[in-house]
N, C-alpha and C positions, 0 to 999 in steps of 0.2 A: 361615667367614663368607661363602663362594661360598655363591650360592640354590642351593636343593635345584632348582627348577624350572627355573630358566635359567643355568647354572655361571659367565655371562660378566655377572652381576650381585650384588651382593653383598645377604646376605639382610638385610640394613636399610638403607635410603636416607636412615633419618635417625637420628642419634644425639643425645642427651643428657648434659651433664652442668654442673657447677656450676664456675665460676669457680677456676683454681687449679693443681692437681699432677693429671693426666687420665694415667691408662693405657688404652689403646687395644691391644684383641688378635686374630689374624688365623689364625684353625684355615682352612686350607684344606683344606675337606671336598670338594670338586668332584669330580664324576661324571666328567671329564675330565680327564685329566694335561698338565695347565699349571698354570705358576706364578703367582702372585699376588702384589700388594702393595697395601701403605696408602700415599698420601701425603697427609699435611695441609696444608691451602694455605693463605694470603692469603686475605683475603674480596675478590670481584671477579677471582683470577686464573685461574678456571679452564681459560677457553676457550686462555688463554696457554698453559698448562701443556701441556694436554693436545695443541696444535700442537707444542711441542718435543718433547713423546713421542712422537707420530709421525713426527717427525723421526729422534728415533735409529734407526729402520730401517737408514740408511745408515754410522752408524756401527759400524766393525770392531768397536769395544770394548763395547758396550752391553750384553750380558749381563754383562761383569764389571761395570759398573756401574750394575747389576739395574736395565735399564730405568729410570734415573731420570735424567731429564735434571739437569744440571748450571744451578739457577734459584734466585734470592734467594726466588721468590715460592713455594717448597715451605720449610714451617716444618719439618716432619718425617715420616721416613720410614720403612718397614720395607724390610730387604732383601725379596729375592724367595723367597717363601716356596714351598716346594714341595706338591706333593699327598702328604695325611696329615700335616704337618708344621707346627706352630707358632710366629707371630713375634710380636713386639708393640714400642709407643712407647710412652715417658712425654715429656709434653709438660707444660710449665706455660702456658694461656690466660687469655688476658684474657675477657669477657666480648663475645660478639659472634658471629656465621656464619661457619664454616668448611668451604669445599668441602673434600672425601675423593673422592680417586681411586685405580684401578688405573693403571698405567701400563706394565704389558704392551703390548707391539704391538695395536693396534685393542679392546682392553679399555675404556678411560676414556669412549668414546661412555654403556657402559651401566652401567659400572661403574661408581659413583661414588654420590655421596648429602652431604646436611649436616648437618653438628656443630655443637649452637647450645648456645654455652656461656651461662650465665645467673650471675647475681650471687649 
């Protein structure tokens, strides 16, 4: 799901699907060895989100807890998936915009894109 053209973007910015049971999957194909992840968010929280992932920089544990800050406003998550390697969510949504991020260290600026779930 990393762009072919720029590895620190994921190659759709926007996703679809229809109200309900959503799997969401993450081939991290990337030209560069870094790991990757999904998180699904709150509609509105992204800018939140994405300060407390730059935040875990300073935390000692933050790889064990693949980069994913510890937030009400992340519905759901993949671990950090490695290069060549695949992960994926099921989520049940309501009907509405959902920010999707990276949240690798300095990732989520370009990573990221929205899930507009429809009735």
């Amino acid at each position: 799901m990393p762009n072919a053209t720029n590895p620190l973007m994921y190659d759709k910015n926007a996703l679809t699907a229809k109200a309900g049971k959503i799997k969401i999957t993450l081939d991290n194909k990337s030209a560069i060895p870094q790991p990757h992840n999904i998180c699904v968010l709150k509609t509105g929280c992204k800018d939140k989100v994405i300060a407390l992932a730059n935040a875990m920089l300073t935390d000692p544990n933050a790889m064990a807890k693949d980069y994913v800050p510890d937030s009400p406003d992340i519905i759901q998550h993949t671990k950090l998936i490695q290069p060549g390697q695949s992960g994926f969510i099921e989520l049940t949504l309501e009907a509405g915009e959902y920010p999707y991020l990276c949240t690798f260290p300095g990732h989520a600026i370009l990573m990221n894109g929205v899930l507009t779930v429809t009735k």
